[in-house]
N, C-alpha and C positions, 0 to 999 in steps of 0.2 A: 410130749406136748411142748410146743410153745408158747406161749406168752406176748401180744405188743400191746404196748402201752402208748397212745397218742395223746399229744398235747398240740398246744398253736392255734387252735381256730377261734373264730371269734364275728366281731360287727365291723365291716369296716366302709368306709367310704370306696364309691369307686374311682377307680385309680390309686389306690391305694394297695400295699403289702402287709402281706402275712406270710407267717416262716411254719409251717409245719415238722415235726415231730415224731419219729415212733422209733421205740424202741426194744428190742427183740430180749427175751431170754427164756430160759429153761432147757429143755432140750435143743439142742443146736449143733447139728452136725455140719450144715455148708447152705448159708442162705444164697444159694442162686441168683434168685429172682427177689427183688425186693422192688415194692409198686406201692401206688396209689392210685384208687380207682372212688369215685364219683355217684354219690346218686340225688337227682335234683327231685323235687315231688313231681308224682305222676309220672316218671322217669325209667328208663332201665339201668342199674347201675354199668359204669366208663371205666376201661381202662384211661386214668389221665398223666401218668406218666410211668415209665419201669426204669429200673438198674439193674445192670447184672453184676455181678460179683467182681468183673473187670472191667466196670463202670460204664460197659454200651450201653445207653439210652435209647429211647422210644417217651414219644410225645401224641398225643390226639392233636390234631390238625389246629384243632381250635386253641387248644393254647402254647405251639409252640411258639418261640421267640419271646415268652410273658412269664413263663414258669421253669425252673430250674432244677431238676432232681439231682440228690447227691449222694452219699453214703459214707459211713465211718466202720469200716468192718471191724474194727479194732472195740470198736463201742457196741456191735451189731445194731446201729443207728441209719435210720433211712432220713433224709430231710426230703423237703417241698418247700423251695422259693417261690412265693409266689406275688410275683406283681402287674402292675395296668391290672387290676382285677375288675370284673364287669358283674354287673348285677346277672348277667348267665350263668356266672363263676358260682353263683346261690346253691348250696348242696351239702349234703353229708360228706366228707372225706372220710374213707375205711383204706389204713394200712391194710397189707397184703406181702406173705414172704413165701417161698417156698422151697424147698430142699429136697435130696434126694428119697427120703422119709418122711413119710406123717402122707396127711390126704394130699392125694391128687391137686386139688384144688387148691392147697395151700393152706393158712391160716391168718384168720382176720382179725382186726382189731376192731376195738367196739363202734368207733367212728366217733367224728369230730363234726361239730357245724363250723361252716363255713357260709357268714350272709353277709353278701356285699350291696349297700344301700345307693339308689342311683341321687 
């Protein structure tokens, strides 16, 4: 099993930054994939940005250029930069890692709010 633990979200103005957080333990054999994916209400939950273990990234359209994913393998820490935020930005943030073991799908973290006021 793993374990993430997120922190970072919060209220903020738009145009404004927030730094998200998650960070992996317990069983840990090779986080691959390590993401954050989005669900606004009423919504289906987004990938909104990934890393891989050799740092190639992937961005949803909508927030490239605004949002910055990064990683500390060394910590098995994901981040999410995120600025110019838009009141669209408004969502739950669920880390997401995944490795050669455990589900398919990966493993989630409990999520984070994320609400950007206009």
């Amino acid at each position: 099993q793993v374990q993430l633990v997120e922190s970072g979200g919060g209220l903020v103005q738009a145009g404004g930054s927030l730094r998200l957080s998650c960070a992996a333990s317990g069983t840990i054999v090779s986080l691959n994939v390590m993401g954050w994916y989005r669900q606004a209400p009423g919504k289906r939950r987004e990938l909104a940005a990934a890393i891989t273990k050799d740092r190639r990234t992937t961005y949803t359209d909508s927030v490239k250029g605004r949002f910055t994913i990064s990683r500390d393998n060394a910590k098995n820490t994901v981040y999410l930069q995120m600025n110019s935020l838009k009141p669209a930005d408004t969502a739950v943030y669920y880390c997401n890692v995944r490795q050669p073991i455990g589900p398919r799908e990966g493993y989630w973290g409990q999520g984070t709010q994320v609400t950007v006021s206009s």
